[in-house]
N, CA, C, O and CB atoms as a CASP TS submission, in Angstrom:
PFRMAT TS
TARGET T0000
AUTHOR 0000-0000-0000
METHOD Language model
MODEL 1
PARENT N/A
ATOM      1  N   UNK     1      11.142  -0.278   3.657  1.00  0.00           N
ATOM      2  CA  UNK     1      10.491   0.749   4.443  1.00  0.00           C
ATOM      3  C   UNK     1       8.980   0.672   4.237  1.00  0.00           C
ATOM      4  O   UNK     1       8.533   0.158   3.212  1.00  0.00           O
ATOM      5  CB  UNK     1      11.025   2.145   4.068  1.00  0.00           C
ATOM      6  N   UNK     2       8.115   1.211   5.264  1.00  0.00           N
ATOM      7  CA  UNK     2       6.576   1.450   4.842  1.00  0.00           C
ATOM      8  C   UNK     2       6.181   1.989   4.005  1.00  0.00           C
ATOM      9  O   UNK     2       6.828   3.029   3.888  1.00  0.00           O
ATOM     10  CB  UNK     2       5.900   1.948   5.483  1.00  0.00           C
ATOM     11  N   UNK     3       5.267   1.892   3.109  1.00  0.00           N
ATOM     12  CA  UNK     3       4.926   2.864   2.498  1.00  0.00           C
ATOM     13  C   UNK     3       4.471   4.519   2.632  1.00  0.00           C
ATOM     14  O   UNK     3       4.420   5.362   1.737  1.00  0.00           O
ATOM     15  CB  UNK     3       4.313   2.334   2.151  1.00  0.00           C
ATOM     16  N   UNK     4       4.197   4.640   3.925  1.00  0.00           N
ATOM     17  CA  UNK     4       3.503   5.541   4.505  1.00  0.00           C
ATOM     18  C   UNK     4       4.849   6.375   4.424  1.00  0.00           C
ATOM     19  O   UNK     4       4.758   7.590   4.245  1.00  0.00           O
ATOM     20  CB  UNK     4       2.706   5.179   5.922  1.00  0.00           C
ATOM     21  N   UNK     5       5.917   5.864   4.529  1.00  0.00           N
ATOM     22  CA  UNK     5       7.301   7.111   4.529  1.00  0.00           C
ATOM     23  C   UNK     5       7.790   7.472   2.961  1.00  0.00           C
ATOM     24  O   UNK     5       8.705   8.238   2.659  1.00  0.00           O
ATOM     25  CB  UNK     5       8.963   6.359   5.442  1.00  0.00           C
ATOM     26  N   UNK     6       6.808   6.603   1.918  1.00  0.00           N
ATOM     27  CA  UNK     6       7.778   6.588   0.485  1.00  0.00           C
ATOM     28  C   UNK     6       7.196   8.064   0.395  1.00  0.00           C
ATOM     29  O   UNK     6       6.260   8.590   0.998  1.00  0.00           O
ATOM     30  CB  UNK     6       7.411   5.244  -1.109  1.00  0.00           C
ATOM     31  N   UNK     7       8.032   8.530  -0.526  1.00  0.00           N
ATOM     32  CA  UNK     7       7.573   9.831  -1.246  1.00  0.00           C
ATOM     33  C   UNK     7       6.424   9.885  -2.710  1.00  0.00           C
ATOM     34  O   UNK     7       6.410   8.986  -3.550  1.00  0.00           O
ATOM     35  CB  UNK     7       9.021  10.450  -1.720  1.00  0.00           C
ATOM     36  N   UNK     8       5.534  11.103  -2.768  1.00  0.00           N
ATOM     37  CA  UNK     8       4.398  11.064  -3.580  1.00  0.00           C
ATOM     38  C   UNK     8       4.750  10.528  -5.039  1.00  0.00           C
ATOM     39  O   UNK     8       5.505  11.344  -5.567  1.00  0.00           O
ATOM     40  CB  UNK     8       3.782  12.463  -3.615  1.00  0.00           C
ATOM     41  N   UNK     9       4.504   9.558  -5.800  1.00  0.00           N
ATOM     42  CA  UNK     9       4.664   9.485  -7.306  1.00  0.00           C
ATOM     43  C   UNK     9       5.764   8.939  -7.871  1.00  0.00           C
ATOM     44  O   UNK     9       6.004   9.007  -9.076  1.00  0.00           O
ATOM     45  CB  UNK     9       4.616  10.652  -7.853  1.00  0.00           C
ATOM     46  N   UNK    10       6.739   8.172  -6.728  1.00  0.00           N
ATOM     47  CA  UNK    10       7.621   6.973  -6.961  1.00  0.00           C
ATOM     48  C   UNK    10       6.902   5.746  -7.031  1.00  0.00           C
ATOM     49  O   UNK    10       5.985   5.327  -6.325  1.00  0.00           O
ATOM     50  CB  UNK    10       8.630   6.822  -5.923  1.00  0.00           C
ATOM     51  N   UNK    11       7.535   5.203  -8.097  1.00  0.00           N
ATOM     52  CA  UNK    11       6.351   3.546  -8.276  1.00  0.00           C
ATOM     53  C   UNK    11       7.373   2.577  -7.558  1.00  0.00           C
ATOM     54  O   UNK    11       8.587   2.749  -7.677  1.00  0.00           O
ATOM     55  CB  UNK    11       5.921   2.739 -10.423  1.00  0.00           C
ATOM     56  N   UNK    12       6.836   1.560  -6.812  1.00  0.00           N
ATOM     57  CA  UNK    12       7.761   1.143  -5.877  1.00  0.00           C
ATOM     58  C   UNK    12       7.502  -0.212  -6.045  1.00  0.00           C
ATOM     59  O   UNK    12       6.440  -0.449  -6.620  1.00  0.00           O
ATOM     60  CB  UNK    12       7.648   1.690  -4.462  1.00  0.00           C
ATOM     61  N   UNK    13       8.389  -1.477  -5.597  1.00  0.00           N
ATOM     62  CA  UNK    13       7.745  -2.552  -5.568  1.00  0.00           C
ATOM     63  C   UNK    13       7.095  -2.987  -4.280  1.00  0.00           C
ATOM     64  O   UNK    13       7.255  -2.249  -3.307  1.00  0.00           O
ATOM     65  CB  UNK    13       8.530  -3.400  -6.004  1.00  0.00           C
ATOM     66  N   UNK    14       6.379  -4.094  -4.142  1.00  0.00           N
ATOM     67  CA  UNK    14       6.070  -4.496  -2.826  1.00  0.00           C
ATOM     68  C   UNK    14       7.121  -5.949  -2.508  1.00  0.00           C
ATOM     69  O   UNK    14       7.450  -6.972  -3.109  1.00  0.00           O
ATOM     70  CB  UNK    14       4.286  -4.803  -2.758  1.00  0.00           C
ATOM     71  N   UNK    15       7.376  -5.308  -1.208  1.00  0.00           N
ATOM     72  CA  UNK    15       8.671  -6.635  -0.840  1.00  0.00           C
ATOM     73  C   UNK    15       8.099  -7.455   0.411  1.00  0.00           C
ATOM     74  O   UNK    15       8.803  -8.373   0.831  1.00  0.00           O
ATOM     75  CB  UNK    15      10.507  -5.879  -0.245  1.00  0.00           C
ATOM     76  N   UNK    16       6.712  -7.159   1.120  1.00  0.00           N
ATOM     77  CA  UNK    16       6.236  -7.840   1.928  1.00  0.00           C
ATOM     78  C   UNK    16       5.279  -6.886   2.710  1.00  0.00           C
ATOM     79  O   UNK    16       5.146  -5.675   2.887  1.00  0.00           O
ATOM     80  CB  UNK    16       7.243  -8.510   2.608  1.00  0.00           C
ATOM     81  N   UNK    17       4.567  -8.279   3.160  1.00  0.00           N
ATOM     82  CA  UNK    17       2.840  -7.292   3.872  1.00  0.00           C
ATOM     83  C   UNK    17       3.256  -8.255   4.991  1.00  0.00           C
ATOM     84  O   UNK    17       3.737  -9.381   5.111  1.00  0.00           O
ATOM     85  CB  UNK    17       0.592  -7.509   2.943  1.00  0.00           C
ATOM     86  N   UNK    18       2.650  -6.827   6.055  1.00  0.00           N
ATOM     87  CA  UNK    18       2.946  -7.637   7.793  1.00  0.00           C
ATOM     88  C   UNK    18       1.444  -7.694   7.862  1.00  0.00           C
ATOM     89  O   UNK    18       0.546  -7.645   7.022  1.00  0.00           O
ATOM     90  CB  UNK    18       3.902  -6.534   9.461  1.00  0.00           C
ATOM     91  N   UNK    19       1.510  -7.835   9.409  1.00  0.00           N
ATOM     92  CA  UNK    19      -0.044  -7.974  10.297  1.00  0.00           C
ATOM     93  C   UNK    19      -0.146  -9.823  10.276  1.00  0.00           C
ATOM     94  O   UNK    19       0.759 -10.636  10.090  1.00  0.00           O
ATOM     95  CB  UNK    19      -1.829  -6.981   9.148  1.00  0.00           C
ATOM     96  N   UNK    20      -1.577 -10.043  10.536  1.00  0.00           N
ATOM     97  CA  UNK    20      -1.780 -10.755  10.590  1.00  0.00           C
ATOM     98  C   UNK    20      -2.654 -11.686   9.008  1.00  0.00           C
ATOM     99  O   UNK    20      -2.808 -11.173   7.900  1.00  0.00           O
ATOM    100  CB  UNK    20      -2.109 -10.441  11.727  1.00  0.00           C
ATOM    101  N   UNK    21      -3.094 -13.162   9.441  1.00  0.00           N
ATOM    102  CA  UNK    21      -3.902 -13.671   8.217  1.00  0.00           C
ATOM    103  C   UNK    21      -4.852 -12.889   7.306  1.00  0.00           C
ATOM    104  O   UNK    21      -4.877 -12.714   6.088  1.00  0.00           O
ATOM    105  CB  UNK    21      -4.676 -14.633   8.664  1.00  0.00           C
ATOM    106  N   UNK    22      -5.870 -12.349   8.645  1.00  0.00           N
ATOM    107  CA  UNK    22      -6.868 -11.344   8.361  1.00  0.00           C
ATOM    108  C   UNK    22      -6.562 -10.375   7.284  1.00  0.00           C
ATOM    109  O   UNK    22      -7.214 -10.244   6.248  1.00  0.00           O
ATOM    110  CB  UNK    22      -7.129 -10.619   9.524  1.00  0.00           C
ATOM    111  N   UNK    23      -5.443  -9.670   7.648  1.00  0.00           N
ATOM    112  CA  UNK    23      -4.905  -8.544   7.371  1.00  0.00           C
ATOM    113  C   UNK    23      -4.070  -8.886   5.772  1.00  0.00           C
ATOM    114  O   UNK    23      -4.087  -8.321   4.679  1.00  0.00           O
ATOM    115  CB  UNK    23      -3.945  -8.087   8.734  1.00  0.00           C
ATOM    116  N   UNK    24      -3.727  -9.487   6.042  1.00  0.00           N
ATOM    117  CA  UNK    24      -3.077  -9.652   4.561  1.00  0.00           C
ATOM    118  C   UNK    24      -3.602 -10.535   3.445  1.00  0.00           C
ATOM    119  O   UNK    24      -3.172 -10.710   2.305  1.00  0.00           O
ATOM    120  CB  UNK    24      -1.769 -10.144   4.709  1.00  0.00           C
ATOM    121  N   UNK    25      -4.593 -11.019   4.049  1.00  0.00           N
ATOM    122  CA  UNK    25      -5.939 -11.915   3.026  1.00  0.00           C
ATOM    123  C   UNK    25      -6.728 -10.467   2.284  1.00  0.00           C
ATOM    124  O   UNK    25      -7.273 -10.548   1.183  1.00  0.00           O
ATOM    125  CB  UNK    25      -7.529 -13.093   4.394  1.00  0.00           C
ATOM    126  N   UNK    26      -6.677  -9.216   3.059  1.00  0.00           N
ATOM    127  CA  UNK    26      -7.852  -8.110   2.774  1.00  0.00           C
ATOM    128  C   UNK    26      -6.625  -7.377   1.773  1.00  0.00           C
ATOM    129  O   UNK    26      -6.764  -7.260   0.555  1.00  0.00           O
ATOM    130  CB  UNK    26      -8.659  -6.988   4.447  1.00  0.00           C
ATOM    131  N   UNK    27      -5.565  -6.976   2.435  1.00  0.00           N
ATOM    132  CA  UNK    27      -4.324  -6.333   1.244  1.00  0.00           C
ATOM    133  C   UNK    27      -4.117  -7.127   0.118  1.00  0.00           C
ATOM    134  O   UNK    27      -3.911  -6.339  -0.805  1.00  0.00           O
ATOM    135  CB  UNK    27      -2.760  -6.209   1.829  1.00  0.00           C
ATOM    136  N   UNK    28      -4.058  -8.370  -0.329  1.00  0.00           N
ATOM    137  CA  UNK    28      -3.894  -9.413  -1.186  1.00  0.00           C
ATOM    138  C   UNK    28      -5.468  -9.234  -1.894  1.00  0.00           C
ATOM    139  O   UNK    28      -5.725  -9.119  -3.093  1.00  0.00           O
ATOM    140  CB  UNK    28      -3.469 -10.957  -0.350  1.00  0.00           C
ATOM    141  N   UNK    29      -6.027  -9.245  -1.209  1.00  0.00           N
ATOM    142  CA  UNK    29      -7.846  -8.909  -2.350  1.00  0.00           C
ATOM    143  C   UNK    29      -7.574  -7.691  -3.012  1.00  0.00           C
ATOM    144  O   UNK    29      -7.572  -7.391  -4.206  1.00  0.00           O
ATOM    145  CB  UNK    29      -9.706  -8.493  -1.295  1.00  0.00           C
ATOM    146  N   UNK    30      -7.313  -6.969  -1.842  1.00  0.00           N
ATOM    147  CA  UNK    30      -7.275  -5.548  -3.195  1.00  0.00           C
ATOM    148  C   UNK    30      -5.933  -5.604  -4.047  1.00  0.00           C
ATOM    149  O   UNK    30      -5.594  -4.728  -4.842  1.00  0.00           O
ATOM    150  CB  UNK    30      -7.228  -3.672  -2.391  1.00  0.00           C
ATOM    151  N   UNK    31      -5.468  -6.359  -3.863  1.00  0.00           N
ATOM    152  CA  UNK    31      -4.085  -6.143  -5.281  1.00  0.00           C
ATOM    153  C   UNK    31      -2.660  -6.065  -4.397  1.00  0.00           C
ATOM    154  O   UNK    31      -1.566  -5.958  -4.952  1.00  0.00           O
ATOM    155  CB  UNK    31      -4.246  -4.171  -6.448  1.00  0.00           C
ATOM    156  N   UNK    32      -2.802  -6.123  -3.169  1.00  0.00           N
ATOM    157  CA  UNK    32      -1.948  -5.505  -2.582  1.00  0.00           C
ATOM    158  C   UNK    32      -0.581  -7.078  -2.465  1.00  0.00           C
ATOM    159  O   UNK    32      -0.406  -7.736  -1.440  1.00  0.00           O
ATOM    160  CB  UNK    32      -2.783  -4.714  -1.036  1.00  0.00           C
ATOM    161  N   UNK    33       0.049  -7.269  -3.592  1.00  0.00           N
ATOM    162  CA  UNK    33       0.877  -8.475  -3.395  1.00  0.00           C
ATOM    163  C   UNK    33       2.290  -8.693  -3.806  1.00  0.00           C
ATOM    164  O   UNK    33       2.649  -8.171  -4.862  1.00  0.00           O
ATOM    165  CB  UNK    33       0.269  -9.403  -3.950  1.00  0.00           C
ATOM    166  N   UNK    34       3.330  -9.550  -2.958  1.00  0.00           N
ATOM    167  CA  UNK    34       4.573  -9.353  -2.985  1.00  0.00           C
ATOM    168  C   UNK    34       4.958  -9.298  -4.114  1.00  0.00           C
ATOM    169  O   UNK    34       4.724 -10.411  -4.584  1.00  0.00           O
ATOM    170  CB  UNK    34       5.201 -10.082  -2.386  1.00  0.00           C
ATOM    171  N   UNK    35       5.620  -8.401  -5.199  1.00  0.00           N
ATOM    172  CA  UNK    35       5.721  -8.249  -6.325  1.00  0.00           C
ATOM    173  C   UNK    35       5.505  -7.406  -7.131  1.00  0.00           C
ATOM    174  O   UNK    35       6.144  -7.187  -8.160  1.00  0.00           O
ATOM    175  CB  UNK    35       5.414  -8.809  -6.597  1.00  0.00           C
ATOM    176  N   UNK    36       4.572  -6.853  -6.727  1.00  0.00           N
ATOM    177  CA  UNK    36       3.769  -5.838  -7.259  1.00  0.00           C
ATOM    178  C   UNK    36       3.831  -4.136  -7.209  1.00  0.00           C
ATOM    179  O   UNK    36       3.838  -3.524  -6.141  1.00  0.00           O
ATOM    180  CB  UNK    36       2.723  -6.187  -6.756  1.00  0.00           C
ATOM    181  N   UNK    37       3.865  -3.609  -8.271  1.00  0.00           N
ATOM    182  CA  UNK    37       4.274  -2.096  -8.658  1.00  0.00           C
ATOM    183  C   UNK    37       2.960  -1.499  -7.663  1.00  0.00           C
ATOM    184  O   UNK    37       1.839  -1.960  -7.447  1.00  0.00           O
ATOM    185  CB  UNK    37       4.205  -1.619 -10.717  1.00  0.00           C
ATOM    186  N   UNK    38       3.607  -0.354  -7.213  1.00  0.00           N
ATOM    187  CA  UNK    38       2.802   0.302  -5.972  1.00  0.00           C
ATOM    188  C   UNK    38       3.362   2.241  -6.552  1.00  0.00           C
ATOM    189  O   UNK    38       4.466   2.647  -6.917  1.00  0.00           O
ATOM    190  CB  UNK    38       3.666  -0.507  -3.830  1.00  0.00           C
ATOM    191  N   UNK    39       2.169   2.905  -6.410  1.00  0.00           N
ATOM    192  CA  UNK    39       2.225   3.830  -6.174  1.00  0.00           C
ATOM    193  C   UNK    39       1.434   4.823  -5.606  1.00  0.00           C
ATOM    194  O   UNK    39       0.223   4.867  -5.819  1.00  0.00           O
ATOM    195  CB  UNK    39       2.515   3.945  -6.805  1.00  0.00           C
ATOM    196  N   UNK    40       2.167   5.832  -4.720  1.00  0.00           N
ATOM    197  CA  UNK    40       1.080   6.802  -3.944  1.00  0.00           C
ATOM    198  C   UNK    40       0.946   8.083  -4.307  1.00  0.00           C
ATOM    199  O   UNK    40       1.707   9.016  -4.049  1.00  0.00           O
ATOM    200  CB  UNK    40       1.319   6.950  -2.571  1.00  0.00           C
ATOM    201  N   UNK    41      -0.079   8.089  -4.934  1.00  0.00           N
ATOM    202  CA  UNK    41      -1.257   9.157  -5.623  1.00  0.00           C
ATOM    203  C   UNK    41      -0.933  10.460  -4.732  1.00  0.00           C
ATOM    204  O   UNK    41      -0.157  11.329  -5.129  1.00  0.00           O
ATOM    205  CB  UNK    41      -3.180   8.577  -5.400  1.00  0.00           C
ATOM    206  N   UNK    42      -1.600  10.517  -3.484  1.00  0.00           N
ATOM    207  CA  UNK    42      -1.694  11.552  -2.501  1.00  0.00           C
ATOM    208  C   UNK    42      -1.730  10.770  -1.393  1.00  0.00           C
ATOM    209  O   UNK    42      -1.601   9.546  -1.359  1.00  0.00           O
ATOM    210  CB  UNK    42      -2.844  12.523  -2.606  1.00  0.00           C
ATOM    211  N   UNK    43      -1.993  11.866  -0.057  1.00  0.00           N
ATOM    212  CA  UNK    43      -2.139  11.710   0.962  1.00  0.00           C
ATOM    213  C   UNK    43      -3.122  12.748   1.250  1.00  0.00           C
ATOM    214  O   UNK    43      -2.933  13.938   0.998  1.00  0.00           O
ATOM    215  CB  UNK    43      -1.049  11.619   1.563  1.00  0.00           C
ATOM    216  N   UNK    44      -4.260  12.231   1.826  1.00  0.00           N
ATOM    217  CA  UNK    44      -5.073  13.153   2.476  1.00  0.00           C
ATOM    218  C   UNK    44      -5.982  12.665   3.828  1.00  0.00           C
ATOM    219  O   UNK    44      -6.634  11.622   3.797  1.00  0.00           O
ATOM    220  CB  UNK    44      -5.954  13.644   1.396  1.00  0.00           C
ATOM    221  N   UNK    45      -5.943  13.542   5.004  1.00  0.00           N
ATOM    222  CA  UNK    45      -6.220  13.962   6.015  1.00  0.00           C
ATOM    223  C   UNK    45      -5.092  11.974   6.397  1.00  0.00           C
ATOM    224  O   UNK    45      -5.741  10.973   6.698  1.00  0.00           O
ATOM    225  CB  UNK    45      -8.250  14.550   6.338  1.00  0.00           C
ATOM    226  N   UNK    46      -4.194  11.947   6.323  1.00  0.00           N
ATOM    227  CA  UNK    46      -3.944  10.662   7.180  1.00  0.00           C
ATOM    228  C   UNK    46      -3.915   9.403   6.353  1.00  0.00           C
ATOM    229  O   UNK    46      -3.123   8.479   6.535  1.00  0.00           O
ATOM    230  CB  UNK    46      -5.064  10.478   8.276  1.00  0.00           C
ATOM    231  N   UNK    47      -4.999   9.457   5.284  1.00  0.00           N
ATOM    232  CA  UNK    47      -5.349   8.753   4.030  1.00  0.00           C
ATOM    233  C   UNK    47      -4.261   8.808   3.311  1.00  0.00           C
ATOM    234  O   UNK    47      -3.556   9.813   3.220  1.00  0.00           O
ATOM    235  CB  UNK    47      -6.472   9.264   3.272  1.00  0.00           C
ATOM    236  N   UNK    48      -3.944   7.185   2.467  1.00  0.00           N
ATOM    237  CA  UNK    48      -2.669   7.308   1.457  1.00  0.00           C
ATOM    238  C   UNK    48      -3.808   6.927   0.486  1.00  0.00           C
ATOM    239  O   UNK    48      -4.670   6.083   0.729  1.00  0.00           O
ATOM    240  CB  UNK    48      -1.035   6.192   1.610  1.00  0.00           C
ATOM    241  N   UNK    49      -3.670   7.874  -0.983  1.00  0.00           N
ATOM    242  CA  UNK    49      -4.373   6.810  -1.812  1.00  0.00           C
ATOM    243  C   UNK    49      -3.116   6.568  -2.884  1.00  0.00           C
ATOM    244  O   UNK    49      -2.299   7.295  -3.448  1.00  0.00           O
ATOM    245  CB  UNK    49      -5.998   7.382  -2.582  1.00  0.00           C
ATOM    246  N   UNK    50      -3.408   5.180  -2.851  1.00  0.00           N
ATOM    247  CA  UNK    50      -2.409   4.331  -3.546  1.00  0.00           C
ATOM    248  C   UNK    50      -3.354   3.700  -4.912  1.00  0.00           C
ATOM    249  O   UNK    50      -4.550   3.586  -5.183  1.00  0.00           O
ATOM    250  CB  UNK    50      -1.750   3.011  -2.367  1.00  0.00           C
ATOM    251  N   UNK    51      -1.714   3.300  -5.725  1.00  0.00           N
ATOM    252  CA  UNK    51      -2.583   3.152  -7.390  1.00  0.00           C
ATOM    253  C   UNK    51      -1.842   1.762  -7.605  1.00  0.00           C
ATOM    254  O   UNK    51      -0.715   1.900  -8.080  1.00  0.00           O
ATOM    255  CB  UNK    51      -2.146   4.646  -8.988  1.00  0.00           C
ATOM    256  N   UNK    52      -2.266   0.346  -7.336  1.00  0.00           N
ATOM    257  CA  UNK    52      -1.899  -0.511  -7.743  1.00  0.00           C
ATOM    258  C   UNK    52      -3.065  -1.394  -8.771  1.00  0.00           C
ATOM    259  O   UNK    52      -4.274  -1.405  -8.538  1.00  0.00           O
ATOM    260  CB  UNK    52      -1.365  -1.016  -6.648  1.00  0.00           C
ATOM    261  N   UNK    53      -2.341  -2.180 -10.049  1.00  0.00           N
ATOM    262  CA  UNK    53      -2.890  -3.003 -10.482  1.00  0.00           C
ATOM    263  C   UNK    53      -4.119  -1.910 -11.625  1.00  0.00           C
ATOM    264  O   UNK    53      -5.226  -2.273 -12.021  1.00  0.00           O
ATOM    265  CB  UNK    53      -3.361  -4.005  -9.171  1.00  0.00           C
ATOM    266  N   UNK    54      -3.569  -0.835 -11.850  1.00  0.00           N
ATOM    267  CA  UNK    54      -4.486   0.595 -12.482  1.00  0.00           C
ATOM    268  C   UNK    54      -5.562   0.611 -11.433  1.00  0.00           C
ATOM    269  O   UNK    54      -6.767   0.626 -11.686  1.00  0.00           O
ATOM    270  CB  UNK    54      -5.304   0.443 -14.297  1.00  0.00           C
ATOM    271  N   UNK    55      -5.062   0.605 -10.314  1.00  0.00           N
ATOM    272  CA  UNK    55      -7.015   1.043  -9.264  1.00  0.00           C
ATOM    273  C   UNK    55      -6.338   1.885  -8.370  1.00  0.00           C
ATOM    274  O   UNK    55      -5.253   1.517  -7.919  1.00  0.00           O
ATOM    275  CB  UNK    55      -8.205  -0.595  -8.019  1.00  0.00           C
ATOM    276  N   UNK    56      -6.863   3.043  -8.029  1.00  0.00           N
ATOM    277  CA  UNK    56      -6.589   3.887  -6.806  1.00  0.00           C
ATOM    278  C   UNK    56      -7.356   3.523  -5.873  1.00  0.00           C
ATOM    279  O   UNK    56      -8.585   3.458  -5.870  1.00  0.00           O
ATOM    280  CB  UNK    56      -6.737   5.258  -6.934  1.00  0.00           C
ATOM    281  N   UNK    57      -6.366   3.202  -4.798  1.00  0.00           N
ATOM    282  CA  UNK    57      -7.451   2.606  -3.339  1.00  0.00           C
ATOM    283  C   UNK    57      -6.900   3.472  -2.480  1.00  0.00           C
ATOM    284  O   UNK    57      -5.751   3.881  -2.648  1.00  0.00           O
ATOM    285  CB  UNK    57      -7.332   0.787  -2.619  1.00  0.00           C
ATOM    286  N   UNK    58      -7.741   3.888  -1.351  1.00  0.00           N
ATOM    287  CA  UNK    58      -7.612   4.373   0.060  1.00  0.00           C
ATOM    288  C   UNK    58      -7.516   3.784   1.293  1.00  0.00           C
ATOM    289  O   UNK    58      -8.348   3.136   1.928  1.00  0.00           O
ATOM    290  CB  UNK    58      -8.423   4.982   0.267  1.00  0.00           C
ATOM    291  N   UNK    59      -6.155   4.162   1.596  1.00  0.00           N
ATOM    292  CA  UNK    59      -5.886   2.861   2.969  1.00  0.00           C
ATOM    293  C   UNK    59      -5.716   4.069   3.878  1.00  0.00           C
ATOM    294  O   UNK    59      -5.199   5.030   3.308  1.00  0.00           O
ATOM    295  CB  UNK    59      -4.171   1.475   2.940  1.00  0.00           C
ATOM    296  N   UNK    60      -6.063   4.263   5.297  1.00  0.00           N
ATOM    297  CA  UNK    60      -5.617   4.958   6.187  1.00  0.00           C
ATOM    298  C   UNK    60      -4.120   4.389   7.327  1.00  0.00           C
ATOM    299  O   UNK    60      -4.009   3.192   7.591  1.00  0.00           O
ATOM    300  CB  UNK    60      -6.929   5.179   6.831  1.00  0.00           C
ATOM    301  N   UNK    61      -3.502   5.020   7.662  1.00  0.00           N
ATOM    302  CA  UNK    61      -2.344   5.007   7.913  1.00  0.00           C
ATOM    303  C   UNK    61      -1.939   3.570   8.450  1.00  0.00           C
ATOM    304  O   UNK    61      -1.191   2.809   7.838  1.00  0.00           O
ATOM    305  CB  UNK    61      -2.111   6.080   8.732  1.00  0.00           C
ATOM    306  N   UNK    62      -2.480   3.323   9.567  1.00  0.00           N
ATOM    307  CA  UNK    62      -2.385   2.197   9.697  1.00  0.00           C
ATOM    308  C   UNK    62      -2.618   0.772   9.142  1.00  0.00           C
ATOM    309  O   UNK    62      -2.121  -0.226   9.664  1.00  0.00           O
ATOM    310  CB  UNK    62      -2.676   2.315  10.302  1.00  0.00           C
ATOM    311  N   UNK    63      -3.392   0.750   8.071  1.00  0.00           N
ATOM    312  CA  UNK    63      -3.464  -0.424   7.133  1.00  0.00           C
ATOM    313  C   UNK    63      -2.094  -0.430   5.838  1.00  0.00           C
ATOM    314  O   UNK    63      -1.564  -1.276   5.117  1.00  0.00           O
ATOM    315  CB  UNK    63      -5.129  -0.283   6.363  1.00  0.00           C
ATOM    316  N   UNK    64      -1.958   1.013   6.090  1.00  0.00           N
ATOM    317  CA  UNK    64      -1.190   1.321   4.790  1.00  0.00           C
ATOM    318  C   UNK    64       0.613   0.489   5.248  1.00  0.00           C
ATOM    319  O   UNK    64       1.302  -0.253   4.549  1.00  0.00           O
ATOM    320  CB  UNK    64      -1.179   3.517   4.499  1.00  0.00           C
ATOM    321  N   UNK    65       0.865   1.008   6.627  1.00  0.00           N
ATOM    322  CA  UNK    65       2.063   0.812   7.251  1.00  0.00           C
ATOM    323  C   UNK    65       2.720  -0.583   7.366  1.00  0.00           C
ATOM    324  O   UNK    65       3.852  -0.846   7.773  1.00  0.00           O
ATOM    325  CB  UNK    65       1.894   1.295   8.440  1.00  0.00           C
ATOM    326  N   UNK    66       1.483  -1.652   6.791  1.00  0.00           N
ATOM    327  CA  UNK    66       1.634  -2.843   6.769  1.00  0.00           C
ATOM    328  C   UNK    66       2.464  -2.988   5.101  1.00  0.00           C
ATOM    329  O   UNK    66       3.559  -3.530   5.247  1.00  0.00           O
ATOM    330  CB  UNK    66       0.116  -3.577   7.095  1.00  0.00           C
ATOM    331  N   UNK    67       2.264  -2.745   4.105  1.00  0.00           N
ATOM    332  CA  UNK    67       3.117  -2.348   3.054  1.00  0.00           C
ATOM    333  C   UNK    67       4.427  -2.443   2.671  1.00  0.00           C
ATOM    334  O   UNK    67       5.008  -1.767   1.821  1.00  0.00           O
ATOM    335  CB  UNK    67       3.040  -1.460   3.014  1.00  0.00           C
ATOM    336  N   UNK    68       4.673  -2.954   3.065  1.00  0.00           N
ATOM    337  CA  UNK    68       6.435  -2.504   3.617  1.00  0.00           C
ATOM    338  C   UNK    68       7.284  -2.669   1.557  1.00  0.00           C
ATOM    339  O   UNK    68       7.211  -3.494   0.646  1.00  0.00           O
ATOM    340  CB  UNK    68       7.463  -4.548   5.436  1.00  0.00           C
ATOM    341  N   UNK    69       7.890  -1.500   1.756  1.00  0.00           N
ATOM    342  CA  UNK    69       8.251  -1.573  -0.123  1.00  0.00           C
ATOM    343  C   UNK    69      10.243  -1.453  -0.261  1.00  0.00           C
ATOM    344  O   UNK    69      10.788  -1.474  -1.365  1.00  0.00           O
ATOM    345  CB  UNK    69       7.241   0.472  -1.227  1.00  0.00           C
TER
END
């Protein structure tokens, strides 16, 4: 499922990033990689902030939906 549907403060794994090269060259810089423990902090105004790799990052919905956990 996306991340954007997981619930707040379950640590999840990552099982694959969609979109395109672009798109998953920029999720893969910030930490964002198949394997990897994922969790979402909050949500605000639309904003997920997510805590991978000990860093809280802010993805808005649509970058986030690429996630898939």
């Amino acid at each position: 499922m996306p991340i954007i549907l997981a619930a707040t403060g379950n640590e999840m794994s990552i099982k694959k990033i969609t979109g395109n090269d672009k798109t998953r060259r920029f999720l893969s810089s910030l930490g964002f990689v198949i394997g990897e423990t994922v969790t979402v902090v909050s949500e605000l105004g639309g904003n997920l902030i997510l805590n991978v790799k000990g860093s809280r990052i802010a993805l808005d919905r649509g970058m986030a939906s690429r996630i898939i956990v």
